[in-house]
Backbone as JSON, one array per atom type, in Angstrom:
{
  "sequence": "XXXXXXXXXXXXXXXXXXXXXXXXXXXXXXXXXXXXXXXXXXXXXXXXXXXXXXXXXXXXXXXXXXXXXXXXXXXXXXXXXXXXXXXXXXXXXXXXXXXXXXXXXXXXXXXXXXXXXXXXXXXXXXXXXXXXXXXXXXXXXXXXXXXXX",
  "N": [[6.48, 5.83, 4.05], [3.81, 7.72, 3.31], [2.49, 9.88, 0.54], [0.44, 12.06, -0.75], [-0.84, 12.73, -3.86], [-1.58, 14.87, -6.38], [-2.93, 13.3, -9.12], [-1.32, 12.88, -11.96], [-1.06, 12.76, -16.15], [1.21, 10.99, -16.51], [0.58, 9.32, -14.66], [-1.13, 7.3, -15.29], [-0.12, 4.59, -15.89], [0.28, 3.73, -14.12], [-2.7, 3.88, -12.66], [-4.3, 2.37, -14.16], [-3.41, 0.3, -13.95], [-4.15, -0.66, -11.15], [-6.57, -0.02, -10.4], [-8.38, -2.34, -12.03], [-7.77, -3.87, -9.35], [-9.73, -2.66, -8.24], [-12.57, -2.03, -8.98], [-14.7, -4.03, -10.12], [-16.59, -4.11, -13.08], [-13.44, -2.78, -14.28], [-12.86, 0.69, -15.11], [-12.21, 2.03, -18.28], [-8.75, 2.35, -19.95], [-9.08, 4.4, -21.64], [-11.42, 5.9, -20.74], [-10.12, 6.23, -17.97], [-8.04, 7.96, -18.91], [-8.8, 10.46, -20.15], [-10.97, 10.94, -17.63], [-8.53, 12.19, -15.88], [-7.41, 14.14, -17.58], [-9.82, 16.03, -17.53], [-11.17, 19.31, -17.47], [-12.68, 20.08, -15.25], [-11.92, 18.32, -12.69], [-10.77, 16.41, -9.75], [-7.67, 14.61, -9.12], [-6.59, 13.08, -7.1], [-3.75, 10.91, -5.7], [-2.36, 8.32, -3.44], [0.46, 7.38, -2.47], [2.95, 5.08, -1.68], [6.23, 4.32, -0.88], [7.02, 5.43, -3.73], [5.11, 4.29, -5.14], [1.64, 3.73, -6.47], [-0.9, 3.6, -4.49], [-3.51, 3.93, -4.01], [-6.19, 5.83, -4.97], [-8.23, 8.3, -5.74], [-11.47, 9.86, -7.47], [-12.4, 12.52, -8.82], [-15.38, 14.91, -9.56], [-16.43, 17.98, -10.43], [-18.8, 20.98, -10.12], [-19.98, 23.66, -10.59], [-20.87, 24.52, -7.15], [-20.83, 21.83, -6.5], [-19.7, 19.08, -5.39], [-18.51, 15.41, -6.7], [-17.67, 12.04, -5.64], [-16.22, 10.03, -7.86], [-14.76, 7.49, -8.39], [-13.41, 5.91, -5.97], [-10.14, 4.05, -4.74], [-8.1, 1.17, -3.55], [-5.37, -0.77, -3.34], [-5.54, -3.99, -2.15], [-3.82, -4.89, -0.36], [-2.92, -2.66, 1.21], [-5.56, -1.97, 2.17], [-7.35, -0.86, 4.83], [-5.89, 0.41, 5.97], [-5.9, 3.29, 6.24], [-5.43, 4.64, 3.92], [-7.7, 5.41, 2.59], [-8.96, 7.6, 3.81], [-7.72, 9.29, 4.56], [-6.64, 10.19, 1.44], [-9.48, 11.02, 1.35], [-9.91, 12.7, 3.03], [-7.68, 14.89, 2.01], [-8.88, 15.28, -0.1], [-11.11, 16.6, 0.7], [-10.16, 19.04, 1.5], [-9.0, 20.09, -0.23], [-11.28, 20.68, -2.06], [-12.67, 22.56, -1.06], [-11.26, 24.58, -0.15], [-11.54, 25.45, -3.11], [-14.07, 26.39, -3.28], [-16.06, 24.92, -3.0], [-19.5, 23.57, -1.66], [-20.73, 21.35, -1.48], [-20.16, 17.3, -0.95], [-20.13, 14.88, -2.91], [-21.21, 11.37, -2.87], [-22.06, 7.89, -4.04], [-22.56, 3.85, -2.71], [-21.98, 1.13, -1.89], [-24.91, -0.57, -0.05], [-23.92, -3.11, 0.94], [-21.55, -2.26, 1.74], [-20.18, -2.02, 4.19], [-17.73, -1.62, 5.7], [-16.7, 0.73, 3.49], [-18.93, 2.45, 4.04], [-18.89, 3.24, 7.45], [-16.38, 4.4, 7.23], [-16.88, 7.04, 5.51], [-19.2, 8.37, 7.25], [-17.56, 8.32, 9.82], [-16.43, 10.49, 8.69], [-17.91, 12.19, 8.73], [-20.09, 12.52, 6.58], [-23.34, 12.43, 5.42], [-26.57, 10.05, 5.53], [-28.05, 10.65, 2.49], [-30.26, 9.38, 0.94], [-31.17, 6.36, -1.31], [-30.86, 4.63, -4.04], [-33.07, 2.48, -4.87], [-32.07, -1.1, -5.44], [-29.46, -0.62, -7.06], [-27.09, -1.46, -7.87], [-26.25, -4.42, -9.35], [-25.88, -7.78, -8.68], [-24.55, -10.66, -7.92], [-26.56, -12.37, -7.36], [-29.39, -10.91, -8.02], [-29.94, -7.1, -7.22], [-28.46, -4.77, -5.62], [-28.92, -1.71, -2.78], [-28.08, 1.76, -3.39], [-26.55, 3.83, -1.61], [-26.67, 7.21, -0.95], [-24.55, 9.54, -0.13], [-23.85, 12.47, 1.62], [-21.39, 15.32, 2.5], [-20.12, 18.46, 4.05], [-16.98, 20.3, 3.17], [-14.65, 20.81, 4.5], [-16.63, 22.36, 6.46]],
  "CA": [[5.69, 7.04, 4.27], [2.58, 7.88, 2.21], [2.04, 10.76, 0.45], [-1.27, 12.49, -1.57], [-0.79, 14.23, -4.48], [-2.12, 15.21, -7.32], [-2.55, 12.34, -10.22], [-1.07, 13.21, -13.7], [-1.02, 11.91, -17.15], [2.44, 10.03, -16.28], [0.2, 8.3, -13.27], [-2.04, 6.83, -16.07], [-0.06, 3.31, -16.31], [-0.03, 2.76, -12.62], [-3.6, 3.93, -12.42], [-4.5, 1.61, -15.24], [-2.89, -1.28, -13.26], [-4.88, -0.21, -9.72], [-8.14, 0.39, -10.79], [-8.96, -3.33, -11.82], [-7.71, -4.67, -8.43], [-10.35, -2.02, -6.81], [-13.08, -2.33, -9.59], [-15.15, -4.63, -11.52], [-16.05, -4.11, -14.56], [-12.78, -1.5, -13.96], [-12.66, 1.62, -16.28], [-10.82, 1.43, -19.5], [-7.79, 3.29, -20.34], [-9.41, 5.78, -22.22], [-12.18, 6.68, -19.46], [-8.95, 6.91, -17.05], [-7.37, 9.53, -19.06], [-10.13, 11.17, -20.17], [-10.58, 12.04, -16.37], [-7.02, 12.99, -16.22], [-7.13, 15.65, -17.91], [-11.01, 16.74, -17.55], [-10.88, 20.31, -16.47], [-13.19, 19.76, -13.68], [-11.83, 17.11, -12.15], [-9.67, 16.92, -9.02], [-7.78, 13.36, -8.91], [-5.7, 12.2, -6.26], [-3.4, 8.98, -5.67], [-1.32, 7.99, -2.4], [2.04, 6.54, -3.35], [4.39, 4.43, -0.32], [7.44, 4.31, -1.37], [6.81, 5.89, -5.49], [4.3, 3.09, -5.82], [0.09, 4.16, -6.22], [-1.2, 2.08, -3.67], [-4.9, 4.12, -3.93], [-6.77, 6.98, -5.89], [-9.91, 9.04, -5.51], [-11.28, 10.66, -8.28], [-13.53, 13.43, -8.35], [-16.36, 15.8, -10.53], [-17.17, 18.81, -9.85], [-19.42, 21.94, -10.92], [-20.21, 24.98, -9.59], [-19.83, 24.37, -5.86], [-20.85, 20.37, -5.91], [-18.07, 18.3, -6.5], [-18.67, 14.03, -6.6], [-16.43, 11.42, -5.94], [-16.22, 9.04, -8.99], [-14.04, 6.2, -7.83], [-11.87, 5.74, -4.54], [-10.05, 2.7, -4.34], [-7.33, 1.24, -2.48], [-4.93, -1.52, -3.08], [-6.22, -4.65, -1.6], [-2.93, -5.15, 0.65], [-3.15, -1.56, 2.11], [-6.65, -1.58, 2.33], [-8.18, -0.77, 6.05], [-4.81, 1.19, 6.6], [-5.96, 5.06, 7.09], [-5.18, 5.47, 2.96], [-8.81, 6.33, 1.81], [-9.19, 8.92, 5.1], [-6.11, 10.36, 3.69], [-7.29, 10.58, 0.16], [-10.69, 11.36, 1.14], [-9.54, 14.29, 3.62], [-6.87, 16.28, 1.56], [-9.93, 16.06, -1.22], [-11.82, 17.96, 0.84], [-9.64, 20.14, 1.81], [-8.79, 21.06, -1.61], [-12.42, 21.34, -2.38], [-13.44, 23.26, 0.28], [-10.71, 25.83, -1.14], [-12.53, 26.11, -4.39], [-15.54, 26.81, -2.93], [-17.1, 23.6, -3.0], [-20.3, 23.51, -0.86], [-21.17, 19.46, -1.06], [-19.36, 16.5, -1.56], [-21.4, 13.53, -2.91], [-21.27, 10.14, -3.15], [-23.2, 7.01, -3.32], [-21.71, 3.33, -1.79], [-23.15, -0.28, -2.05], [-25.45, -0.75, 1.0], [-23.57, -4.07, 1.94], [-20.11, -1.92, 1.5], [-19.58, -1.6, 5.88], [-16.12, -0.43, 6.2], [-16.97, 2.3, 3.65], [-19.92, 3.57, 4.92], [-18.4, 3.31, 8.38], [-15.3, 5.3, 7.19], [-17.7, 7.98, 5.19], [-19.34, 8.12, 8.45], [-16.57, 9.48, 10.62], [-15.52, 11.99, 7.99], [-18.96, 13.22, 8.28], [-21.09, 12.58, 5.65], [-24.62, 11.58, 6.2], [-26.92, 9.85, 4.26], [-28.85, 11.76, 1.92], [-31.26, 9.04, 0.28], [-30.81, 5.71, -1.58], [-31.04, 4.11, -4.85], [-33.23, 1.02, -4.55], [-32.05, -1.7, -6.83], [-29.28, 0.04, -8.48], [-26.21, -2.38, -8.18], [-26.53, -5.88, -9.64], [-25.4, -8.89, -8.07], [-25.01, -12.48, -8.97], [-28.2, -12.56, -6.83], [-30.03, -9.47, -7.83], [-29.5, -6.11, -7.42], [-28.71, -4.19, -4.11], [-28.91, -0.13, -2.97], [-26.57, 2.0, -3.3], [-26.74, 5.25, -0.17], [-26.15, 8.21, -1.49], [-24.15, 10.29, 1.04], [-23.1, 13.96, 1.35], [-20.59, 16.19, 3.42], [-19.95, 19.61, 3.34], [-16.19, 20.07, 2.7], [-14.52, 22.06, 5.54], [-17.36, 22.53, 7.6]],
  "C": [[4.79, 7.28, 3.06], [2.56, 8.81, 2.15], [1.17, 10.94, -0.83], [-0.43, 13.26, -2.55], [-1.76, 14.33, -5.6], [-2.13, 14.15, -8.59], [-2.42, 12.8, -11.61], [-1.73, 12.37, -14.65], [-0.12, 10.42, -16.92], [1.56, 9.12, -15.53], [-0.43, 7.39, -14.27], [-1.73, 5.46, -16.08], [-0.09, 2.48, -14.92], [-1.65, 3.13, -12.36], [-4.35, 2.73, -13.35], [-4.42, 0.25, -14.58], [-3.47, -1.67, -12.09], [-6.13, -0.53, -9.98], [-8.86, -0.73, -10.93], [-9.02, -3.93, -10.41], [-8.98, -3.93, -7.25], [-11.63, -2.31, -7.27], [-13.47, -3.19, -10.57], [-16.45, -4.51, -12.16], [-14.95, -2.75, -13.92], [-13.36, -0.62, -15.53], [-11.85, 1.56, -17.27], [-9.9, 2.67, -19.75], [-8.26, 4.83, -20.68], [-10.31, 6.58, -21.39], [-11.21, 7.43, -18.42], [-8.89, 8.13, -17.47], [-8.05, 10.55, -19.88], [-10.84, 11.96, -18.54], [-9.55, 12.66, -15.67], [-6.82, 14.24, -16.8], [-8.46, 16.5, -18.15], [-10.42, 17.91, -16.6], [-11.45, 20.48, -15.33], [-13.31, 18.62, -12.9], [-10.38, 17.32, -10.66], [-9.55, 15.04, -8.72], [-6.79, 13.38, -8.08], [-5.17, 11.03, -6.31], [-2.54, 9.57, -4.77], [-0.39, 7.2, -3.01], [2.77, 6.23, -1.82], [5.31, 4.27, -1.29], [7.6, 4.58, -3.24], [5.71, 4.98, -5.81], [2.48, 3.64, -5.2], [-0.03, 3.01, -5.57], [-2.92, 2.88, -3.4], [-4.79, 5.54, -5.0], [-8.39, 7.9, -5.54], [-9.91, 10.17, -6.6], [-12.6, 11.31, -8.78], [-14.44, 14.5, -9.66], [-16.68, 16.77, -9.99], [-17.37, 20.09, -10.48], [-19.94, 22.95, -10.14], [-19.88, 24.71, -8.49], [-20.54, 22.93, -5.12], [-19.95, 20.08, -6.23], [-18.81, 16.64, -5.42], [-17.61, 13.43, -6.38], [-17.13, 10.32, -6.92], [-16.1, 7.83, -8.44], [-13.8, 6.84, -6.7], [-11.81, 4.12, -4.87], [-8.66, 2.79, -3.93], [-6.8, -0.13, -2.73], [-5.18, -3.22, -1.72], [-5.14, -5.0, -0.11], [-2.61, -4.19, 1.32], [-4.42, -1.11, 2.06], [-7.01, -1.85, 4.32], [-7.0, -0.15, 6.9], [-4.94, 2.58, 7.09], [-5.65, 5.53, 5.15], [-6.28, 6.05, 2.36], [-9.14, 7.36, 2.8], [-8.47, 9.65, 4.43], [-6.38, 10.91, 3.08], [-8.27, 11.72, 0.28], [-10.52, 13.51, 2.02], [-8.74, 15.29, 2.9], [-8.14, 16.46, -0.04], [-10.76, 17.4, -0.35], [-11.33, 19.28, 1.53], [-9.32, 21.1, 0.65], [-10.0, 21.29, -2.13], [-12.32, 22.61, -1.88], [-12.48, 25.06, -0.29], [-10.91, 26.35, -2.49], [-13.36, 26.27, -4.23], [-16.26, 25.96, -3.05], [-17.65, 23.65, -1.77], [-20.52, 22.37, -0.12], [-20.4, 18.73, -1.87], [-20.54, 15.57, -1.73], [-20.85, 12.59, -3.29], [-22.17, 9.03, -3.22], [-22.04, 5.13, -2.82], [-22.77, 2.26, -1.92], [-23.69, -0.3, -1.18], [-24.44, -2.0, 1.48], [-21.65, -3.27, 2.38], [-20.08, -1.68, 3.4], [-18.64, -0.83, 6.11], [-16.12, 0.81, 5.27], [-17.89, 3.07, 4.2], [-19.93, 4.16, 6.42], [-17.29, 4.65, 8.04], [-15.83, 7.04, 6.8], [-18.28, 8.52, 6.34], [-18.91, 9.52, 9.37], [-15.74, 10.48, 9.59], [-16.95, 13.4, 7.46], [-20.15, 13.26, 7.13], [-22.24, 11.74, 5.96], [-25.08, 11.27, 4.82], [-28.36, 10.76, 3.88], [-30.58, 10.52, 1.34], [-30.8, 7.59, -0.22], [-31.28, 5.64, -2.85], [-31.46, 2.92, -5.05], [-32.9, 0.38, -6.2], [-30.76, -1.35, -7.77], [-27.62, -0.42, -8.53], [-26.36, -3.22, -8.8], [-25.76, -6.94, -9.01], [-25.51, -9.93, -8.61], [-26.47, -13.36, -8.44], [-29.52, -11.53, -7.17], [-29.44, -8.21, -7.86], [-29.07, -5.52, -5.47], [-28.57, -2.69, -4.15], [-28.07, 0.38, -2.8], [-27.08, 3.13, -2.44], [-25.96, 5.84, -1.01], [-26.21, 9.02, 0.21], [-23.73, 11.81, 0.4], [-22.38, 14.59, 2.48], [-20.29, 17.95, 2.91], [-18.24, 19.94, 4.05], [-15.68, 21.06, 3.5], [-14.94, 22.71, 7.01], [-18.08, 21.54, 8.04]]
}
C-alpha cells in the first residue's frame, strides 16, 4: 500500500538515493536539503512498504506555487504514483490558497504530458531550445492548472 506524506529532513538519505535514478545531472545533497527545509516549499514522497519509491517537490509564493522535481522510481514508474503525488499536492495547495500550479516538461516527455493532461493542466507556452541533448537542444511546455478547481 502506498502512502503520500510529507518529506522531512530524516527522508533526505532516501531522497538523495532516488533523485539520481529520476534525474540527470541529479541535485546534490545540499540543494536537496536546502529544499527540505525552505519555508515555502511543500515536498512530498510516496513510500510502499517504508521505502520512497517517488517525490514531488514544490515552490511557492503568494498564490503560485511550481513544481521543481517529480520523479518516480524507475520500477514503479507508469503505476498511478505521480497522479498520487501530483493530486494530494494540489490538494494541499489549493488549501493555502494557491491559485496556479506551474510546470514546464521536455516536449518529447509523452507519458508526462499525457498524465499532466488528465489532471488538467493545459499548456501555457513553451521554451524553444531550452533542454540540451546529445543532439541539440529540445522545448520544454510550460503547463499550468488551477489547484482545486
Amino acid at each position: 500500500m502506498a502512502e503520500v506524506r510529507a518529506l522531512e529532513l530524516a527522508d533526505l538519505a532516501s531522497l538523495n538515493r532516488l533523485q539520481p535514478q529520476c534525474f540527470d545531472p541529479p541535485w546534490s545533497q545540499d540543494m536537496l536539503r536546502a529544499r527540505l527545509v525552505h519555508s515555502r516549499g511543500l515536498n512530498l514522497g510516496i513510500f510502499c512498504d517504508g521505502d520512497l519509491q517517488g517525490f514531488v517537490l514544490l515552490s511557492h509564493v503568494l498564490d503560485e506555487a511550481e513544481v521543481l522535481q517529480i520523479g518516480v522510481a524507475p520500477q514503479y514508474q507508469r503505476a498511478g504514483l505521480a497522479r498520487q503525488l501530483l493530486t494530494q499536492a494540489q490538494a494541499q495547495l489549493a488549501g493555502l490558497g494557491i491559485e496556479r500550479l506551474m510546470l514546464e516538461v521536455r516536449a518529447s516527455n509523452r507519458p508526462a504530458l499525457g498524465l499532466y493532461r488528465a489532471l488538467g493542466f493545459i499548456e501555457d507556452g513553451r521554451r524553444r531550445g531550452y533542454y540540451p541533448t546529445s543532439t541539440g537542444h529540445e522545448d520544454a511546455v510550460l503547463m499550468s492548472v488551477r489547484p482545486g478547481g
